[in-house]
Backbone as CSV, one residue per row, in Angstrom:
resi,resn,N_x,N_y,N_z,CA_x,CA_y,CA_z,C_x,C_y,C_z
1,UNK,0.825,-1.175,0.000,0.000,0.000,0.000,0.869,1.238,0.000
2,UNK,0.164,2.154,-1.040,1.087,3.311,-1.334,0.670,4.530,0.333
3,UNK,-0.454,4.386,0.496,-1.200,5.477,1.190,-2.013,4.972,2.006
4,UNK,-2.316,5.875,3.440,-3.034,5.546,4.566,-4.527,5.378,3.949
5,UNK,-5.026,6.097,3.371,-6.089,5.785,2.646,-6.763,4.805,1.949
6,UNK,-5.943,3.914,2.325,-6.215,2.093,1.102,-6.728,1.431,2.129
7,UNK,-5.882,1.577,3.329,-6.432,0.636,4.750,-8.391,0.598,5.059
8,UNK,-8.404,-0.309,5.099,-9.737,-0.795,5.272,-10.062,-0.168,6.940
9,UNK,-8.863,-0.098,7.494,-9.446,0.904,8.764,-9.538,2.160,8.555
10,UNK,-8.876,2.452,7.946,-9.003,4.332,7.670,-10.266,4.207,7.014
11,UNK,-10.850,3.831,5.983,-12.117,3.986,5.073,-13.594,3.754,6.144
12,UNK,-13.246,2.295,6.946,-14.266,2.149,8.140,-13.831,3.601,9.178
13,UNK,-13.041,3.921,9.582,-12.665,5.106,10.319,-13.333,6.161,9.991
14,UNK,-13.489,6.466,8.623,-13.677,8.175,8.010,-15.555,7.677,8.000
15,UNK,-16.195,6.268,7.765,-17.444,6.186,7.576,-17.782,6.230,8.989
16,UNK,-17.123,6.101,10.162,-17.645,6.286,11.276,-17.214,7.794,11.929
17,UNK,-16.422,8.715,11.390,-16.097,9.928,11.659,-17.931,10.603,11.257
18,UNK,-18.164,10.095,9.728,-19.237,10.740,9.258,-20.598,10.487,10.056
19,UNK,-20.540,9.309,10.337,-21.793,8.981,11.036,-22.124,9.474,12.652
20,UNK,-20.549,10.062,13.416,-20.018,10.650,14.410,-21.188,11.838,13.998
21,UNK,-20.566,12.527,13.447,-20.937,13.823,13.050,-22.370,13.940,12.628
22,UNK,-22.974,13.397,12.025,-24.594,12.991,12.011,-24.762,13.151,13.059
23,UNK,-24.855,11.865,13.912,-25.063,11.912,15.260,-25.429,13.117,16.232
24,UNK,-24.236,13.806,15.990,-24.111,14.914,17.080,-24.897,16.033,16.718
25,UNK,-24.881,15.896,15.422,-25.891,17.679,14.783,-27.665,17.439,16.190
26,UNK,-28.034,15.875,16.498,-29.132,15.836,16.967,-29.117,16.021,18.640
27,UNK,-27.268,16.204,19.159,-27.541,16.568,20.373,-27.857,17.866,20.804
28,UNK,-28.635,18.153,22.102,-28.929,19.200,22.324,-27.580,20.212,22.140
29,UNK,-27.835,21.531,22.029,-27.120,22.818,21.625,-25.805,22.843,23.015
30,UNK,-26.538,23.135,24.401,-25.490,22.849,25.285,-24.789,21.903,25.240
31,UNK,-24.959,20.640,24.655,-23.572,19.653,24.589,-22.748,19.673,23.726
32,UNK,-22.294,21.103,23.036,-21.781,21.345,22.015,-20.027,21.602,22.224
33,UNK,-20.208,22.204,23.083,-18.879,21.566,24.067,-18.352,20.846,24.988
34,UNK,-19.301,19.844,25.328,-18.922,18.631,26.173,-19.287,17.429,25.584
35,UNK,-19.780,16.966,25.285,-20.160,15.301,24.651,-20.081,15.855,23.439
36,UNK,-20.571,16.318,22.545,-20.202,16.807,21.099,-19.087,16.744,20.851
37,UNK,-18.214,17.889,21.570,-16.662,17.978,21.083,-15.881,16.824,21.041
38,UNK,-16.218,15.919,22.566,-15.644,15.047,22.660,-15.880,13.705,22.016
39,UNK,-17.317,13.652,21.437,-17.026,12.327,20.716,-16.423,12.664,19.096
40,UNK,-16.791,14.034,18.550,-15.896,14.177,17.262,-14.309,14.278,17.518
41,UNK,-14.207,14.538,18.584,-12.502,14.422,18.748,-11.854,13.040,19.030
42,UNK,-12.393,11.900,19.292,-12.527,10.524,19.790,-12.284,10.239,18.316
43,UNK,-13.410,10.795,17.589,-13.598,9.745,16.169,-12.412,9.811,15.262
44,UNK,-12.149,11.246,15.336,-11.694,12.186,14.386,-10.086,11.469,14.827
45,UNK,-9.783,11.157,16.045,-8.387,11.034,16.224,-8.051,9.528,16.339
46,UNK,-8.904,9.050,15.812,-8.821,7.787,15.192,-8.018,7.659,13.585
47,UNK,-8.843,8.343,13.029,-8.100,8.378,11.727,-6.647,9.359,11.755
48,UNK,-6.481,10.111,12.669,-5.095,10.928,12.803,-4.207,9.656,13.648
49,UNK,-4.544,9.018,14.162,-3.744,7.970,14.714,-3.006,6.945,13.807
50,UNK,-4.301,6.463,12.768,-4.165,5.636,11.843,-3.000,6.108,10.692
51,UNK,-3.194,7.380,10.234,-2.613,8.049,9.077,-0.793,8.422,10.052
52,UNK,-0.836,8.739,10.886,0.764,8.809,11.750,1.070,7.544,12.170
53,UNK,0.855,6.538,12.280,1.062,5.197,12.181,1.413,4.589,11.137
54,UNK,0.448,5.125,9.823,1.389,4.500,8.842,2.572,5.433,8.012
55,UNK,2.674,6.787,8.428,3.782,7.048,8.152,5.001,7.315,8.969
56,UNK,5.097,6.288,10.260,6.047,5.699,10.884,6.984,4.549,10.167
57,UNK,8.498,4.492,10.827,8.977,3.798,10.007,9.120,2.156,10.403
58,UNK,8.759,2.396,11.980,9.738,0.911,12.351,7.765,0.257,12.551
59,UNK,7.967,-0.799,12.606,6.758,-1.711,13.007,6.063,-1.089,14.324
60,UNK,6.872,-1.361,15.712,6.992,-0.759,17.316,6.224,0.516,17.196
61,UNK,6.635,1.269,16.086,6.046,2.756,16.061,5.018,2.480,15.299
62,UNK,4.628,1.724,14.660,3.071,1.630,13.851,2.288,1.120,14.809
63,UNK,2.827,-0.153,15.317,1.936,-0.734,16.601,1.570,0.146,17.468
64,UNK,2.762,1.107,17.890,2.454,2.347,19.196,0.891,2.960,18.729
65,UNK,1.245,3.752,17.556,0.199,4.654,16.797,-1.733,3.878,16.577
66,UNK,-1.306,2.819,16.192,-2.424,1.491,15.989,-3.455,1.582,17.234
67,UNK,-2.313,1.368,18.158,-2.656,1.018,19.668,-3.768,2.227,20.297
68,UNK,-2.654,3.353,20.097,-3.770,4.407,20.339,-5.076,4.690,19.690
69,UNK,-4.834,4.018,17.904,-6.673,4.808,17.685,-7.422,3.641,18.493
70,UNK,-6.560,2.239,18.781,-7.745,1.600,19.150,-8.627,2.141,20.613
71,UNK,-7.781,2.380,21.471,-7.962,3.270,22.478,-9.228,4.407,22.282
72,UNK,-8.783,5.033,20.732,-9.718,6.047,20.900,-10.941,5.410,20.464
73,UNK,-11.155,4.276,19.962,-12.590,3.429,19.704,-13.402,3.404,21.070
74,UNK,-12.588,2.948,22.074,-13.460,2.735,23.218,-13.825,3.820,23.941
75,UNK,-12.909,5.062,23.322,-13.394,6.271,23.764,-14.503,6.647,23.029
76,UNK,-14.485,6.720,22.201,-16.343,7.032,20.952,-17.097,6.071,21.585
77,UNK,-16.798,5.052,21.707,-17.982,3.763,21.833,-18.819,4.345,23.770
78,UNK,-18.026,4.781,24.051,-17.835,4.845,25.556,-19.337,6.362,25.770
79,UNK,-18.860,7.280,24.710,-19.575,8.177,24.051,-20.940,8.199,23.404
80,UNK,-20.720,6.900,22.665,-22.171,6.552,22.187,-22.932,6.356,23.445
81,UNK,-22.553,5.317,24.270,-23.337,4.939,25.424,-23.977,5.549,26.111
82,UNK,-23.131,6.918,26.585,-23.488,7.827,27.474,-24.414,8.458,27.164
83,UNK,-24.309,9.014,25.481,-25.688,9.609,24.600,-27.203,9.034,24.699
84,UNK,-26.447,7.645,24.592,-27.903,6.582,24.928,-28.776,6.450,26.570
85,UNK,-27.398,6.834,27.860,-28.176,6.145,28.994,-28.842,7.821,28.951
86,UNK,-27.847,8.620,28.403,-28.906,10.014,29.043,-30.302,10.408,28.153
87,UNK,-30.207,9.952,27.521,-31.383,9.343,26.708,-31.756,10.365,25.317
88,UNK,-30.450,11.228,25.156,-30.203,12.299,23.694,-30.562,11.212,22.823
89,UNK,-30.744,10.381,22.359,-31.111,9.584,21.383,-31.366,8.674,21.693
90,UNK,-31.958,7.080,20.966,-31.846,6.187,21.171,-30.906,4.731,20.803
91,UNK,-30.707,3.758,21.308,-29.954,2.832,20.915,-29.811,2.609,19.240
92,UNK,-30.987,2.268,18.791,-31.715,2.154,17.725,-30.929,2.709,16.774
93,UNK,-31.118,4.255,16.950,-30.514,5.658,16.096,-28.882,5.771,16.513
94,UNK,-27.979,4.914,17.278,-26.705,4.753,17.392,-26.016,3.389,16.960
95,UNK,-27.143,2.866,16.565,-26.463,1.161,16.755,-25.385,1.126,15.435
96,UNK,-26.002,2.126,14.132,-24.735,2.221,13.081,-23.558,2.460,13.558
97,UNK,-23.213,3.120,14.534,-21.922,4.294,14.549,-21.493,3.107,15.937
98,UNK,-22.177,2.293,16.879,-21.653,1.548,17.460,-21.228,0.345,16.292
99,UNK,-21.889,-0.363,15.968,-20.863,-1.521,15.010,-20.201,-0.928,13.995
100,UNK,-20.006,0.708,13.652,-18.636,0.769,13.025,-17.402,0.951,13.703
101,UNK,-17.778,1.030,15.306,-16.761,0.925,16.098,-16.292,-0.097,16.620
102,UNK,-16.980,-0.928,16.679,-16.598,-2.416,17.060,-15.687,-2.728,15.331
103,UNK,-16.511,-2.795,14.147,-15.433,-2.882,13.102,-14.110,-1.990,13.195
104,UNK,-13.963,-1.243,13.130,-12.879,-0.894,13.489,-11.847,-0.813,14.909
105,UNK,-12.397,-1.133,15.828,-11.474,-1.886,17.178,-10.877,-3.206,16.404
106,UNK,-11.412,-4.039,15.863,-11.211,-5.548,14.702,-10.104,-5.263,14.068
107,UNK,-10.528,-4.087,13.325,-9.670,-4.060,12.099,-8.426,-3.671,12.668
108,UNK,-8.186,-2.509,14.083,-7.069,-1.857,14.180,-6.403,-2.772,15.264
109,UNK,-6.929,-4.057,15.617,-6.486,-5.090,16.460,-5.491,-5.566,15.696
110,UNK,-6.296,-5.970,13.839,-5.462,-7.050,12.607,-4.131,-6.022,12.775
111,UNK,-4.331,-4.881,12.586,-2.966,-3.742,12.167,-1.984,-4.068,12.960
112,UNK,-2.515,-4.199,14.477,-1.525,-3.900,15.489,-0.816,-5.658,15.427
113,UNK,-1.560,-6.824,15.652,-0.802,-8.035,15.476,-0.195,-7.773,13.899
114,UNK,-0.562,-7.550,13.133,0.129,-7.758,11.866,2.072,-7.077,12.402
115,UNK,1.862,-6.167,12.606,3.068,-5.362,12.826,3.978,-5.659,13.934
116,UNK,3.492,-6.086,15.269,3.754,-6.557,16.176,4.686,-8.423,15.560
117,UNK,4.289,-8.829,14.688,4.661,-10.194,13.921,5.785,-10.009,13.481
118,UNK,6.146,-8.595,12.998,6.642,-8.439,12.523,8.093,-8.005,12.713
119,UNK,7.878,-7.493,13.897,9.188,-7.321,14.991,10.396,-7.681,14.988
């Protein structure tokens, strides 16, 4: 692969950045700087994790980078939830943007053993 952009996590990444952002246009106005900011910054630094990971050179440093967006999955996912128990939406109307986060925790798991193998 020439570019971060081919990875099947970056592409699941940027479709769950978008669906992030859907999401949030329906939370109330005051959570525009607290749960808003923070789950587009969760999503969003998923794919900045992904894209500085792969233009690292050694494996250790891709795994490092990997490691963190996965991190930031459970931070969005963690996000969705909270949207749901406080009841800004329903399960229903999140369940997309939760199984693109579970796909991509998967996918950035394959990244991190792939590289880690590789050692």
């Amino acid at each position: 692969m020439k570019h971060f952009s081919e990875l099947d996590a970056w592409k699941n990444g940027l479709e769950l950045v978008r669906e992030v952002y859907l999401l949030t246009r329906l939370l109330p106005k005051e959570e525009l700087y607290g749960i808003t900011s923070q789950l587009r910054r969760a999503s969003t630094s998923i794919l900045a994790n992904i894209a500085e990971g792969f233009g690292r050179f050694t494996y250790p440093d891709k795994a490092a980078k990997y490691t963190i967006a996965r991190g930031e999955c459970a931070e969005a996912e963690a996000f969705l939830l909270i949207i749901v128990a406080l009841c800004f939406m329903t399960h229903e109307r999140s369940k997309k943007a939760l199984q693109l986060v579970e796909r991509e925790r998967r996918l950035l798991s394959g990244l991190i053993t792939s590289c880690r193998s590789r050692t």
